[in-house]
PDB file of N, CA, C and O in Angstrom, chain B, residues numbered from 101:
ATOM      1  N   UNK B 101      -1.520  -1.006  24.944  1.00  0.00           N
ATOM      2  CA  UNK B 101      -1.574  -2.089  25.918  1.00  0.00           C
ATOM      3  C   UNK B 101      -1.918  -3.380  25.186  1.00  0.00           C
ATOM      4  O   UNK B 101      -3.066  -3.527  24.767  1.00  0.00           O
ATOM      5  N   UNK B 102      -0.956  -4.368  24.997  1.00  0.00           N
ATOM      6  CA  UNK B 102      -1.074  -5.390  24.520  1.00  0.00           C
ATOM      7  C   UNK B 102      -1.996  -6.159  25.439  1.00  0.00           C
ATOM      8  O   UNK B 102      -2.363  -7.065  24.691  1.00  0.00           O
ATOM      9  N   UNK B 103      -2.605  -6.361  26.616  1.00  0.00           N
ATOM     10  CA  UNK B 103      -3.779  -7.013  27.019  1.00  0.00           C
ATOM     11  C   UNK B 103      -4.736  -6.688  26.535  1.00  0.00           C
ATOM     12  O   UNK B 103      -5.568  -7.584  26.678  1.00  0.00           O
ATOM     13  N   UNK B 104      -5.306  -5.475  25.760  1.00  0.00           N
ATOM     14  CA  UNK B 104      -6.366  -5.244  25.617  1.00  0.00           C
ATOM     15  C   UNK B 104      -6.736  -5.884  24.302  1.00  0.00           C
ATOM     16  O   UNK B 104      -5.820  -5.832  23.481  1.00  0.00           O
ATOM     17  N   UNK B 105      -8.106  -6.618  23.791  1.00  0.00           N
ATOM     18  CA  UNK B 105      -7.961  -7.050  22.401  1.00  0.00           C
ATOM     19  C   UNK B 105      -8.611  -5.403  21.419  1.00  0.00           C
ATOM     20  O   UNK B 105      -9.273  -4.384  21.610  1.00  0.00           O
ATOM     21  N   UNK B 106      -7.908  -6.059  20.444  1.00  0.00           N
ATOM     22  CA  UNK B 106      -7.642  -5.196  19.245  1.00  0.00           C
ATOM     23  C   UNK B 106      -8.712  -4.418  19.005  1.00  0.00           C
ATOM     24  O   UNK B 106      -8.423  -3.281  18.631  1.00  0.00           O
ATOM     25  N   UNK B 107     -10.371  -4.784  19.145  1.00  0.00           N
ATOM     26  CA  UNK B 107     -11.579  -4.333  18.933  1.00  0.00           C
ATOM     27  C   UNK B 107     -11.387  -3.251  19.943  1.00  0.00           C
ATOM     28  O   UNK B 107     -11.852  -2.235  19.425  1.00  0.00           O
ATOM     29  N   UNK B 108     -10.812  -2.903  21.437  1.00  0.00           N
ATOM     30  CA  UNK B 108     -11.137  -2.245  22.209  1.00  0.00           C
ATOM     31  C   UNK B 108      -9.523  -0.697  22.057  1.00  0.00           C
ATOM     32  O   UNK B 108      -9.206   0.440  22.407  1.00  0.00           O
ATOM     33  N   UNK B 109      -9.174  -1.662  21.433  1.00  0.00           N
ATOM     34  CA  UNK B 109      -7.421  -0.303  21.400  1.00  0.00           C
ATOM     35  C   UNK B 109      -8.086   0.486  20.429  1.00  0.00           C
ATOM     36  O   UNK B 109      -8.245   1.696  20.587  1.00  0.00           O
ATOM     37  N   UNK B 110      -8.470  -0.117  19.462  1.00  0.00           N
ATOM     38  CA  UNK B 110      -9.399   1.764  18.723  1.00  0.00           C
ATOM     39  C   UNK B 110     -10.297   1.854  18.523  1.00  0.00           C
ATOM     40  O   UNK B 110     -10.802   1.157  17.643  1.00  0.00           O
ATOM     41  N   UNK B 111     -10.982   2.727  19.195  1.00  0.00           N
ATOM     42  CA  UNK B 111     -12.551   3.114  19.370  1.00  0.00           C
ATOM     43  C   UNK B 111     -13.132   3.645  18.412  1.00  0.00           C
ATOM     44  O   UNK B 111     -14.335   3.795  18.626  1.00  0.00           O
ATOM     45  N   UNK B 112     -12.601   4.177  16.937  1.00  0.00           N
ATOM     46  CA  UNK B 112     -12.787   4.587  16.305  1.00  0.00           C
ATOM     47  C   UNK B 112     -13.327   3.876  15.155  1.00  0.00           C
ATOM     48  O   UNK B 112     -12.742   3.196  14.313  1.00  0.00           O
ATOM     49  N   UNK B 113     -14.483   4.149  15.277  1.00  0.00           N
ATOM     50  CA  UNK B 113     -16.027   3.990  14.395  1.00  0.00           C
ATOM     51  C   UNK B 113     -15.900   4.444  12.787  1.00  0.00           C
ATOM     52  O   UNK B 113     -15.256   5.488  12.680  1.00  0.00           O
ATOM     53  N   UNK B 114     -16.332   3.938  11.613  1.00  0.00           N
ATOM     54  CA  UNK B 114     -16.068   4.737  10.257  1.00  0.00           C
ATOM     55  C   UNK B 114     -17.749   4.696  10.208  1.00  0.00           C
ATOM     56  O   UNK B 114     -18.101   3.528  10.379  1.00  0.00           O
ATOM     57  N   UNK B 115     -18.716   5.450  10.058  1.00  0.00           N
ATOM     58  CA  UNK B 115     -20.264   5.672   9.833  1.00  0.00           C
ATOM     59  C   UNK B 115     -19.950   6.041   8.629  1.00  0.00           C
ATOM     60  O   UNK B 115     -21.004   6.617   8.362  1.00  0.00           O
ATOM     61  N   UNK B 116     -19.122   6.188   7.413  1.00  0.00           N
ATOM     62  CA  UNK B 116     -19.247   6.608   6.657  1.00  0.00           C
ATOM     63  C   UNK B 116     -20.100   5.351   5.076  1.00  0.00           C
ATOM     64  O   UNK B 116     -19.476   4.346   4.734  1.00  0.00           O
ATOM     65  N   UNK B 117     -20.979   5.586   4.637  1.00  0.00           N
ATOM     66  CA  UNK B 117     -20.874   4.309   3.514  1.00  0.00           C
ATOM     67  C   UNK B 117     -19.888   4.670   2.168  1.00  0.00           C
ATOM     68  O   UNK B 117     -19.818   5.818   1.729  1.00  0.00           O
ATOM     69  N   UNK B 118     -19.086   3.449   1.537  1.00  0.00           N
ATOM     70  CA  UNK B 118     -18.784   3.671   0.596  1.00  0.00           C
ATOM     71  C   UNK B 118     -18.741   4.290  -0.512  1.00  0.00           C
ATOM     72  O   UNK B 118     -19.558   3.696  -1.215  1.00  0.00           O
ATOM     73  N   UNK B 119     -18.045   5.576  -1.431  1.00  0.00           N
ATOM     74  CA  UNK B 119     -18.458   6.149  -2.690  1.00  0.00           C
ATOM     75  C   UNK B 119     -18.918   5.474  -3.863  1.00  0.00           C
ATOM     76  O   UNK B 119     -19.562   6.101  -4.704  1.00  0.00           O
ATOM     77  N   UNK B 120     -18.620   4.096  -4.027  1.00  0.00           N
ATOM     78  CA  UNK B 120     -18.724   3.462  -4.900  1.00  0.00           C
ATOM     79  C   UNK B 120     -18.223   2.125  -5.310  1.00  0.00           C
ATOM     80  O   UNK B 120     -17.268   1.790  -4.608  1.00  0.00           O
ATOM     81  N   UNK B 121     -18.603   1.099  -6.366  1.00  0.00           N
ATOM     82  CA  UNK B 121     -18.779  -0.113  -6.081  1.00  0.00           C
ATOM     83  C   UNK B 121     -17.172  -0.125  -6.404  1.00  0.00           C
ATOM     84  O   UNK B 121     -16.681   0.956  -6.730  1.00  0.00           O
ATOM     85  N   UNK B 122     -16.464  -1.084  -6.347  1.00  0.00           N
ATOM     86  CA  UNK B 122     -14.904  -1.300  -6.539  1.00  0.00           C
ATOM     87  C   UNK B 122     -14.742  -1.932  -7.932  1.00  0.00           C
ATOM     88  O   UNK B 122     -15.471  -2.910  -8.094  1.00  0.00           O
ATOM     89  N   UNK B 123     -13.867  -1.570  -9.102  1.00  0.00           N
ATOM     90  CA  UNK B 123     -13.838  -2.440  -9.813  1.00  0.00           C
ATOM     91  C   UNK B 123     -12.702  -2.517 -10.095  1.00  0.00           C
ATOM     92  O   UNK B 123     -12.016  -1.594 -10.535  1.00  0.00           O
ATOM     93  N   UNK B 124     -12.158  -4.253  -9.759  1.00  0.00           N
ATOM     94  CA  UNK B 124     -11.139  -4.654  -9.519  1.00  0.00           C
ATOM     95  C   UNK B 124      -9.998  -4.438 -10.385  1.00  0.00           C
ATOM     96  O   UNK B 124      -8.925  -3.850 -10.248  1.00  0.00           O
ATOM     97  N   UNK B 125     -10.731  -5.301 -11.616  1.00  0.00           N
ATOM     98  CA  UNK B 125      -9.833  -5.403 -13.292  1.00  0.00           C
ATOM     99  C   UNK B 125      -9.855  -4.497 -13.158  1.00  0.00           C
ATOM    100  O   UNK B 125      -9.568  -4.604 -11.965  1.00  0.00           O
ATOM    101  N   UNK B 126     -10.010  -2.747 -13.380  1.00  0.00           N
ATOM    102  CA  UNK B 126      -9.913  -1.813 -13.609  1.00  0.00           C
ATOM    103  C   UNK B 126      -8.836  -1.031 -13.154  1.00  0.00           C
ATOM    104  O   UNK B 126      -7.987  -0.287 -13.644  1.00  0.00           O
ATOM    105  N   UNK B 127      -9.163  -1.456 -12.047  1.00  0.00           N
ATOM    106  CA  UNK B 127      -7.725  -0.680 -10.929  1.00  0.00           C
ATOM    107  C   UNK B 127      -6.760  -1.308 -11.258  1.00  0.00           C
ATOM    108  O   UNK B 127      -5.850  -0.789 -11.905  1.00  0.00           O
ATOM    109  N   UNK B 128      -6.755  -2.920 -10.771  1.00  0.00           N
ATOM    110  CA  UNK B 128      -4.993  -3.512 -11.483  1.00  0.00           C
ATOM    111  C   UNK B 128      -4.655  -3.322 -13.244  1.00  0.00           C
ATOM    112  O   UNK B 128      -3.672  -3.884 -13.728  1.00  0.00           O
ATOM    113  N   UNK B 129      -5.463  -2.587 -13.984  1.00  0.00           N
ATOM    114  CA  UNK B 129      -4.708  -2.330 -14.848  1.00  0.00           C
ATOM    115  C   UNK B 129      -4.419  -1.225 -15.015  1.00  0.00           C
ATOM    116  O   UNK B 129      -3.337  -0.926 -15.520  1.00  0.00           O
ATOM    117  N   UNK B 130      -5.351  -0.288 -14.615  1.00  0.00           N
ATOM    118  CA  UNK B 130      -4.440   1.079 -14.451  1.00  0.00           C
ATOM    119  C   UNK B 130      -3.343   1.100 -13.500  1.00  0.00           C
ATOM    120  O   UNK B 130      -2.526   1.922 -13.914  1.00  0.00           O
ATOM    121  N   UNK B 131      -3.015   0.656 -12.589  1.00  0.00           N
ATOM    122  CA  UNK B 131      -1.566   0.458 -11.852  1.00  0.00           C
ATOM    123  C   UNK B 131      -0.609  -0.213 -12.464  1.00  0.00           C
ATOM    124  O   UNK B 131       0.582   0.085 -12.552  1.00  0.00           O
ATOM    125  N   UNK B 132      -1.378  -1.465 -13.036  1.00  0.00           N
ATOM    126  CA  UNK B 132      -0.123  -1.685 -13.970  1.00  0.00           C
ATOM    127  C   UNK B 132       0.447  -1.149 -14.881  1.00  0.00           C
ATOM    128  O   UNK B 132       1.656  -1.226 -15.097  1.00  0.00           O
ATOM    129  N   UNK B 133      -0.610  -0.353 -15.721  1.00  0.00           N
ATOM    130  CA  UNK B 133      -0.384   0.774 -17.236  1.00  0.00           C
ATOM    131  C   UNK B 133       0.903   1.808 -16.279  1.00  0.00           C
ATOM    132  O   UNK B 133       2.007   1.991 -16.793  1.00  0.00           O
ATOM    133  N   UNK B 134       0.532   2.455 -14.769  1.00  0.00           N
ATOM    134  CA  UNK B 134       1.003   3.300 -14.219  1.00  0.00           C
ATOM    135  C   UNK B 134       2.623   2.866 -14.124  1.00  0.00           C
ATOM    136  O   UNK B 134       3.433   3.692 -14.543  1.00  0.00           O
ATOM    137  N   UNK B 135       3.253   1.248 -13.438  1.00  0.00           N
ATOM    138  CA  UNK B 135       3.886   0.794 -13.147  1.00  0.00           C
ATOM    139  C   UNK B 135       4.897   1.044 -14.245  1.00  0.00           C
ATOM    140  O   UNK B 135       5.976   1.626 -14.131  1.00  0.00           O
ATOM    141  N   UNK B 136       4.392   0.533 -15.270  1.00  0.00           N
ATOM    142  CA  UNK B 136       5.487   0.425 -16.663  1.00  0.00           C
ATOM    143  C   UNK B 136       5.397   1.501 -17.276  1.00  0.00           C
ATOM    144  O   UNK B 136       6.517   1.667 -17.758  1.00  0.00           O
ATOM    145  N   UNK B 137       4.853   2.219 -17.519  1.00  0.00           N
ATOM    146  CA  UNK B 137       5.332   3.949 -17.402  1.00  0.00           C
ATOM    147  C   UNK B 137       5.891   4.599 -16.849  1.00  0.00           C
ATOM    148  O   UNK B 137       6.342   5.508 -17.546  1.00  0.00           O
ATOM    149  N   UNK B 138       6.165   4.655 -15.790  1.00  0.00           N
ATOM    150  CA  UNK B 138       6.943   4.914 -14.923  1.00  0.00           C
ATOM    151  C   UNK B 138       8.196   4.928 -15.237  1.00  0.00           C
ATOM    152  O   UNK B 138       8.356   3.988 -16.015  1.00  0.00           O
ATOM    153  N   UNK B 139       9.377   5.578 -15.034  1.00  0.00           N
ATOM    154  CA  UNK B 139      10.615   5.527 -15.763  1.00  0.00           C
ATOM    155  C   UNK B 139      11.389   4.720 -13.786  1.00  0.00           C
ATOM    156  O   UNK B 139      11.038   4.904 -12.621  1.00  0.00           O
ATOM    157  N   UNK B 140      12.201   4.101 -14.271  1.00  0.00           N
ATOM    158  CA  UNK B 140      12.693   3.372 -13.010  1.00  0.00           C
ATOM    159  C   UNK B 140      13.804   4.874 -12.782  1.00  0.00           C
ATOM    160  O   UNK B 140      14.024   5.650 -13.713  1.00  0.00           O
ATOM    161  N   UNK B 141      14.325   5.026 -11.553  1.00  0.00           N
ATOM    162  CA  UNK B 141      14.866   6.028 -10.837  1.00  0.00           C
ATOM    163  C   UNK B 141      16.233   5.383 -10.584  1.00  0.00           C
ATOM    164  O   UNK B 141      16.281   4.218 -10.189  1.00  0.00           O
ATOM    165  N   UNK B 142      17.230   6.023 -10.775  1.00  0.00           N
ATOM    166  CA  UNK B 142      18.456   5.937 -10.304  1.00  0.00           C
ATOM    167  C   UNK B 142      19.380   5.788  -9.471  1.00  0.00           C
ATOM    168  O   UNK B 142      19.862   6.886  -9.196  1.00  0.00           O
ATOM    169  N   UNK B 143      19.832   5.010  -8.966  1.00  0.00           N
ATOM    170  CA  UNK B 143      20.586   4.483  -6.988  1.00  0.00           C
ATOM    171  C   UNK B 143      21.585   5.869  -7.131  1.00  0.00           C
ATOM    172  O   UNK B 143      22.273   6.373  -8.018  1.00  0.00           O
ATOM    173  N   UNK B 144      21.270   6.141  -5.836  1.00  0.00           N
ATOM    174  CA  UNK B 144      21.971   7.215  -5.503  1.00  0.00           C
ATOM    175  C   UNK B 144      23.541   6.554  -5.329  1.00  0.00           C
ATOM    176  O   UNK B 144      24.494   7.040  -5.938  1.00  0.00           O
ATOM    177  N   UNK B 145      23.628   5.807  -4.748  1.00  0.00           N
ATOM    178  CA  UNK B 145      25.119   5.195  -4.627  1.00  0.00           C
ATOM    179  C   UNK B 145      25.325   3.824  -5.357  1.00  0.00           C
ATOM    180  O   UNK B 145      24.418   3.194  -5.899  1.00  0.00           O
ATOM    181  N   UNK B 146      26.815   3.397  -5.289  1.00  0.00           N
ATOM    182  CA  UNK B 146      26.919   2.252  -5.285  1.00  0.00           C
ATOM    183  C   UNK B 146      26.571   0.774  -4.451  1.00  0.00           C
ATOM    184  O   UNK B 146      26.706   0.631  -3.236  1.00  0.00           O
ATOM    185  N   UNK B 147      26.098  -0.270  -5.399  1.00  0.00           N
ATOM    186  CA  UNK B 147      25.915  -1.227  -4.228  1.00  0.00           C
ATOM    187  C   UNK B 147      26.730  -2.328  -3.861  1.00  0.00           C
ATOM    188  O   UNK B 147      26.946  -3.272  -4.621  1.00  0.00           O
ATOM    189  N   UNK B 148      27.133  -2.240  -2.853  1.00  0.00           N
ATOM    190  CA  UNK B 148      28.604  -3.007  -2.350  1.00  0.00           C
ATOM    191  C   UNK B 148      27.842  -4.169  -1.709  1.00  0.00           C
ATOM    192  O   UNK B 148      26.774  -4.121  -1.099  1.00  0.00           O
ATOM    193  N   UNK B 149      28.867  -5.556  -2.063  1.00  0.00           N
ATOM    194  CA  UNK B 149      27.974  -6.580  -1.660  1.00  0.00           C
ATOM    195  C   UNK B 149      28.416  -6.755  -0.177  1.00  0.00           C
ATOM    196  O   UNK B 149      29.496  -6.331   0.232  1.00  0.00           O
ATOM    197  N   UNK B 150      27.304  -7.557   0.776  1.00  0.00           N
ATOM    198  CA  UNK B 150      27.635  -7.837   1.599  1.00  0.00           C
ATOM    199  C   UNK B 150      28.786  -9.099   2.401  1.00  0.00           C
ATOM    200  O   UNK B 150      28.301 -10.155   1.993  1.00  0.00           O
ATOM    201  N   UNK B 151      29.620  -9.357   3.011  1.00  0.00           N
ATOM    202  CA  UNK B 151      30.635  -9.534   3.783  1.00  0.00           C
ATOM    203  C   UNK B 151      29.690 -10.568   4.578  1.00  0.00           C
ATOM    204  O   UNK B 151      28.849 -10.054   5.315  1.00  0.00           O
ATOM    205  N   UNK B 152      29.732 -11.689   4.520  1.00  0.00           N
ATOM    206  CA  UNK B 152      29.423 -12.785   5.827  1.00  0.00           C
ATOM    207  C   UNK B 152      30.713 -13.550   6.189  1.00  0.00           C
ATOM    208  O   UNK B 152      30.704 -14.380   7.098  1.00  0.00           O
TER     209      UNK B 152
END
């Protein structure tokens, strides 16, 4: 129900506290190390340009 505001559509509470502090630099470089390792994947088809 879009009348209702957003605080009241989910009632759902997190009581949980955090595992641990976040460290930022850390994460964006292991995703990035992850990113470019990663071998890029292959198009299943051809890509045909679009027609306007």
């Amino acid at each position: 129900d879009s009348s209702m505001p957003p605080s009241m559509r989910c009632v759902y509470k997190c009581e949980k506290e955090g595992s641990d502090s976040l460290n930022r630099k850390a994460m964006l470089n292991q995703l990035q190390e992850v990113a470019l390792t990663t071998p890029d994947k292959e198009r299943a088809g051809q890509v045909c340009p679009r027609n306007n």
